[in-house]
MARKOLVO-126113 format. One line per field, with one value per residue (C-alpha): x, y, z. Coordinates in nm, 2 decimals, m for minus. Layout:
<pts>
east: [X:...];
north: [Y:...];
up: [Z:...];
</pts>
This chain:
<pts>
east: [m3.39:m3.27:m2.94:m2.83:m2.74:m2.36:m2.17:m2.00:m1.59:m1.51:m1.51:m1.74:m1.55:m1.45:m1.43:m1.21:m1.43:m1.27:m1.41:m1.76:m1.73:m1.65:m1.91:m2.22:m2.12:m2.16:m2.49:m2.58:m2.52:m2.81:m2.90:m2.68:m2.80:m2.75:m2.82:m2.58:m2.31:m2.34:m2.33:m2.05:m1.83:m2.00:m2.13:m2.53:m2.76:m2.89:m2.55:m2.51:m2.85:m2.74:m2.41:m2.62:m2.80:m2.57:m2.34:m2.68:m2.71:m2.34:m2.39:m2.74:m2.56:m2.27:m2.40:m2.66:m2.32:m2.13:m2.01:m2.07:m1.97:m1.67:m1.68:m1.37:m1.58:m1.90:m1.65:m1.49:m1.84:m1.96:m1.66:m1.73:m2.08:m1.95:m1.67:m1.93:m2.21:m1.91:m1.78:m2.15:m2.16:m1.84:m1.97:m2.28:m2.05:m1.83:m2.17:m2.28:m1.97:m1.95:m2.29:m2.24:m1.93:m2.11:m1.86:m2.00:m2.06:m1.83:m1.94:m1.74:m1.86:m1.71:m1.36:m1.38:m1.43:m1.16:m0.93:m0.64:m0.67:m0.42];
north: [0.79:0.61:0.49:0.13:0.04:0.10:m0.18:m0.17:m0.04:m0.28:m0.65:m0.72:m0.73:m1.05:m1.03:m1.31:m1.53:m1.39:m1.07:m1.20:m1.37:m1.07:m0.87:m1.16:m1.18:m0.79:m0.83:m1.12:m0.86:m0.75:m0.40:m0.46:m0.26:m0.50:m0.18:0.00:m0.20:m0.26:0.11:0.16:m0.07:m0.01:m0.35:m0.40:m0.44:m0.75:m0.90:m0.90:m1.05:m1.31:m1.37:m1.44:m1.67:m1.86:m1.90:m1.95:m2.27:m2.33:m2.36:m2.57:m2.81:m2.84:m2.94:m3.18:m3.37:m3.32:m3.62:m3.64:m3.34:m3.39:m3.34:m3.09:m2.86:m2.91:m2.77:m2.49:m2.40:m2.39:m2.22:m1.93:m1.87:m1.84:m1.60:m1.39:m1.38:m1.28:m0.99:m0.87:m0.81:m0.65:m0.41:m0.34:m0.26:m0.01:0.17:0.18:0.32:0.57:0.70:0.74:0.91:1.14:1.03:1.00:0.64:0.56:0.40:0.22:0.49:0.79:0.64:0.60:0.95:1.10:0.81:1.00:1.01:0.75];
up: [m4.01:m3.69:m3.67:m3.56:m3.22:m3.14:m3.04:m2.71:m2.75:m2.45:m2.38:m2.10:m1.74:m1.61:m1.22:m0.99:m0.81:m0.50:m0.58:m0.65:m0.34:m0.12:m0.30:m0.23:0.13:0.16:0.07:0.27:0.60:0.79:0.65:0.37:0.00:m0.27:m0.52:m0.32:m0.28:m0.70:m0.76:m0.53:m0.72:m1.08:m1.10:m1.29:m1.01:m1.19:m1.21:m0.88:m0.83:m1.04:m0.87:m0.55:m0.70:m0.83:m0.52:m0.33:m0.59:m0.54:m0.19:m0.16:m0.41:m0.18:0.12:m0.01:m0.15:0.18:0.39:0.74:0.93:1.13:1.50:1.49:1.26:1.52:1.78:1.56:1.49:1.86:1.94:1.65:1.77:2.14:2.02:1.79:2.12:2.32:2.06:2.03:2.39:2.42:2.12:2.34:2.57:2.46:2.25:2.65:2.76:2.50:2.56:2.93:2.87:2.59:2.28:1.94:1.84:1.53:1.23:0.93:0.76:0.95:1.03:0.65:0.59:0.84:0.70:0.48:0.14:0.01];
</pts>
């Protein structure tokens, strides 16, 4: 005789929009795991599917409603891309220099794992 289905102990988790936020625009970086990132913070791969989606939506819907850009924004934004072109090349940079110089190249990753445990 099979027994029925047991009900789940726990309300489902609600999560702050902030954190869903943060957690789409991981995935939206180049190289980025979106089945990663969900295991890493125990999150269904499918609901974080869904959450892109929806802020994917959230975002198309917005700027079909938008009014006219404003020229300040137009500047801030030419002024980002300059700063971003400019950081990239400083990056290539310093991966140069360390190379030359024979250093290890450091990755999020490994100055996470020689960061002290808290």
């Amino acid at each position: 005789m099979t027994q029925p289905p047991q009900e789940s102990e726990s309300p489902p988790r609600r999560y702050p929009i902030a954190q869903k936020f943060a957690l789409v625009r991981q995935t939206l970086r180049p190289g980025a795991s979106v089945t990663q990132i969900a295991r890493d913070n125990g999150i269904a791969v499918s609901v974080l599917y869904y959450w892109r989606k929806a802020f994917r939506e959230l975002v198309e819907s917005n700027i079909a409603e938008s009014p006219a850009p404003d020229p300040q924004v137009a500047q801030l934004r030419a002024q980002l891309e300059e700063l971003e072109a400019l950081l990239g090349e400083r990056t290539r940079e310093v991966a140069q220099l360390r190379k030359r110089l024979g250093l290890r190249e450091t990755t999020a990753t490994t100055r996470k794992e020689r960061a002290p445990a808290a």
